[in-house]
C-alpha positions as CSV (number, residue, x, y, z in Angstrom):
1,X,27.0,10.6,-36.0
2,X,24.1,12.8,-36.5
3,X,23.5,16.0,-33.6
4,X,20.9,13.8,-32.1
5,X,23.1,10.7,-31.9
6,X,26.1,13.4,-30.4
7,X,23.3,14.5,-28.0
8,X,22.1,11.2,-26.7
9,X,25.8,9.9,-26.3
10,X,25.5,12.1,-23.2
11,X,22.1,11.1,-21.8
12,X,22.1,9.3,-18.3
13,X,18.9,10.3,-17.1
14,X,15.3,10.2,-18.5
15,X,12.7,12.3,-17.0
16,X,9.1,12.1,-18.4
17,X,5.3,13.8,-17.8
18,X,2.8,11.4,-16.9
19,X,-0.2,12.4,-18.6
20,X,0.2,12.1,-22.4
21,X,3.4,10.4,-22.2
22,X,3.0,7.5,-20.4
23,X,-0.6,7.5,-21.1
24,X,-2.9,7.8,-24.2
25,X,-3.7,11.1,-22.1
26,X,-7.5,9.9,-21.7
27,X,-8.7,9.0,-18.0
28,X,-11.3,6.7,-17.3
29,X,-13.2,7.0,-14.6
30,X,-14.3,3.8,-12.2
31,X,-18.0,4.0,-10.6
32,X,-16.6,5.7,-7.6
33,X,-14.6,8.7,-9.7
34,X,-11.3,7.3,-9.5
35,X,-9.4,7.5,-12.3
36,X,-8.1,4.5,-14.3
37,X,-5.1,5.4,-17.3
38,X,-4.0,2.7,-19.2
39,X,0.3,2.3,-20.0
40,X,1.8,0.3,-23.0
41,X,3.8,-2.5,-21.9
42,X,6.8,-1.7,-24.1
43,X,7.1,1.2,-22.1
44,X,7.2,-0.5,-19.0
45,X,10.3,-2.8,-19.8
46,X,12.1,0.2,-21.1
47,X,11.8,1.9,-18.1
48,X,12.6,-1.2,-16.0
49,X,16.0,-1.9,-18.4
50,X,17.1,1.9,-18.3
51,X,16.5,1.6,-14.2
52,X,18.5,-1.6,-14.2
53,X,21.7,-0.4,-16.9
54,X,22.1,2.2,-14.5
55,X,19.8,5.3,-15.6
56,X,18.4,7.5,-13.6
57,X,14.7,7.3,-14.3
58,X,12.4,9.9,-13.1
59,X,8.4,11.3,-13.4
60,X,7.8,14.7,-12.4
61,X,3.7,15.7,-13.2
62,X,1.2,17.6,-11.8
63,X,-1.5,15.0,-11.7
64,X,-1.6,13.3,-7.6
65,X,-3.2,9.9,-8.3
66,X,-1.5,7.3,-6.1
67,X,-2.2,5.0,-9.2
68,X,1.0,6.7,-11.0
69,X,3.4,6.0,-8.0
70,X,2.1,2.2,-7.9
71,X,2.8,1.9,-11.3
72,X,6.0,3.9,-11.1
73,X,7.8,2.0,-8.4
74,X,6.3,-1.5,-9.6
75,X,8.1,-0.7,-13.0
76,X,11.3,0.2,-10.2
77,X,11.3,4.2,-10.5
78,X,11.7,5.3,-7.1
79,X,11.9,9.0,-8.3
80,X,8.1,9.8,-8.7
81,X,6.8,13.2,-8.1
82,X,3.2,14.2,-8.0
83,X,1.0,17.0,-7.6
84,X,4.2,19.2,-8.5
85,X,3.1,22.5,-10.0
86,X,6.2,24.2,-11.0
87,X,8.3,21.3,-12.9
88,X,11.3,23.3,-13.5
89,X,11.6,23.7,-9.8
90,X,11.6,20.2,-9.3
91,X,14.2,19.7,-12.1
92,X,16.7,22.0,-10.9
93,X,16.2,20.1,-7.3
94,X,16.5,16.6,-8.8
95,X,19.7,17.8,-10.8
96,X,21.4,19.1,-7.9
97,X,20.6,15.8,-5.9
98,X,21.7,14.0,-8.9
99,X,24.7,16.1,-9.8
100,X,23.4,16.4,-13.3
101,X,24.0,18.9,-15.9
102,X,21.1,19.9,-18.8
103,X,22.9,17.6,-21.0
104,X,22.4,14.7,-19.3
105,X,18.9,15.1,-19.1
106,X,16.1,13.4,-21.7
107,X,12.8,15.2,-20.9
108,X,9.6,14.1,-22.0
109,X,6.8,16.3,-22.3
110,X,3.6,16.3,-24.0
111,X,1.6,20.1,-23.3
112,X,1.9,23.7,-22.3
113,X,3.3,22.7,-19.4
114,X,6.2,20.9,-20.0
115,X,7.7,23.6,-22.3
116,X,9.9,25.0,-19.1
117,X,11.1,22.4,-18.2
118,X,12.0,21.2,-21.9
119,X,13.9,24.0,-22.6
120,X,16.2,23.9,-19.6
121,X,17.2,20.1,-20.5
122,X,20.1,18.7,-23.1
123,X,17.3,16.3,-24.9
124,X,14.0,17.8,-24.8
125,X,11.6,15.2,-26.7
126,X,8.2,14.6,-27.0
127,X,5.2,12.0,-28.4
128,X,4.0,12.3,-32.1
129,X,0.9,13.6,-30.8
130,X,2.3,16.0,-28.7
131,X,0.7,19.6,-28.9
132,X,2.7,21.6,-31.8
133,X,4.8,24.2,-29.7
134,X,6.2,21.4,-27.6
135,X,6.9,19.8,-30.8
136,X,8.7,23.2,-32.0
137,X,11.0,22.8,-28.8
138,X,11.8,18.7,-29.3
139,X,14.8,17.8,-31.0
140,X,12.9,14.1,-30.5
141,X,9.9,14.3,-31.9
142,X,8.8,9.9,-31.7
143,X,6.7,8.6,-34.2
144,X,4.6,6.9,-31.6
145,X,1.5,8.6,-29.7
146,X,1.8,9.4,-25.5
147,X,0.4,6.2,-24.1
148,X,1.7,3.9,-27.2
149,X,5.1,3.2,-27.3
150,X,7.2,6.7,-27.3
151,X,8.3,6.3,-23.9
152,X,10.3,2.8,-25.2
153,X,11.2,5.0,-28.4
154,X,14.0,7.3,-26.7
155,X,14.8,4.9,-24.5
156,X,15.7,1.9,-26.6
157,X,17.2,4.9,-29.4
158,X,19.5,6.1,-26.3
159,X,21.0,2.7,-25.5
160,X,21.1,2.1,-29.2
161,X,23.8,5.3,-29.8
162,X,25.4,4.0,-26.9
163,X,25.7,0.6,-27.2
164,X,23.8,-0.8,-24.6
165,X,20.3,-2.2,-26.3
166,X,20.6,-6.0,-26.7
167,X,23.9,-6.6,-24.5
168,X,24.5,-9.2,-22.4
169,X,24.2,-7.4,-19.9
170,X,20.2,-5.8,-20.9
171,X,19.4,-9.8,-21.1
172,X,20.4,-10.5,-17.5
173,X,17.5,-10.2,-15.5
């Protein structure tokens, strides 16, 4: 088993930005100035099957739009946090709620300001087009762009290593 395979073996919780991560990072904006992000299905039932094998599934971002929670909790992650601006605050919070330790933890990050957090996680990953010192921090680095699939990438590679991607149990919905 390769150090990343080792690493994930140990994951029970994903955490991930919004901005650049769940999205292509680009925001529209609707004739009123409200802001419209668009979110790759594939994502979306990776985050529903992780929610639903158990996973704790979690969003911590800066950005406040109530369009993030509605999309959050209709995909069933309860744990969305908004408007936070000091992540690694919110992380050490959510891991003593949680009772988790650092190498529990996937973190998804896509900028500057993710790197904190990222380094005080287990599994700090990131999006192929993430910028390049949150790359230099990732010991995932997916092959697939924020907004397009990288979100399902660690995912469906976690429950690969540990045997729950296409189980009986994933296909009971």
């Amino acid at each position: 088993m390769t150090d990343l395979n080792v690493m994930l073996s140990e994951v029970t919780t994903f955490i991930f930005d919004y901005d650049g991560v769940m999205t292509e990072g680009i925001v529209y904006m609707d004739s009123n100035g409200d802001p419209l992000r668009t979110s790759h299905v594939k994502d979306g039932y990776a985050l529903q099957l992780a929610n639903k094998l158990g996973y704790n599934v979690a969003v911590i971002t800066g950005a406040t739009y109530t369009n993030i929670t509605k999309r959050m909790h209709a995909l069933g992650v309860d744990d969305v946090y908004t408007g936070i601006p000091d992540k690694v605050l919110k992380l050490e919070e959510y891991m003593e709620l949680r009772h988790l330790s650092p190498a529990q933890i996937v973190y998804m990050g896509d900028d500057i300001p993710d790197l904190k957090v990222m380094r005080r996680v287990g599994v700090p990953a990131c999006p192929a087009d993430a910028a390049e010192e949150v790359k230099q921090v990732s010991v995932f680095v997916s092959e697939r762009p924020g907004g397009l699939g990288c979100v399902r990438d660690i995912i469906e590679r976690t429950l690969k290593v540990q045997g729950k991607w296409m189980t009986a149990e994933a296909f009971s919905w």
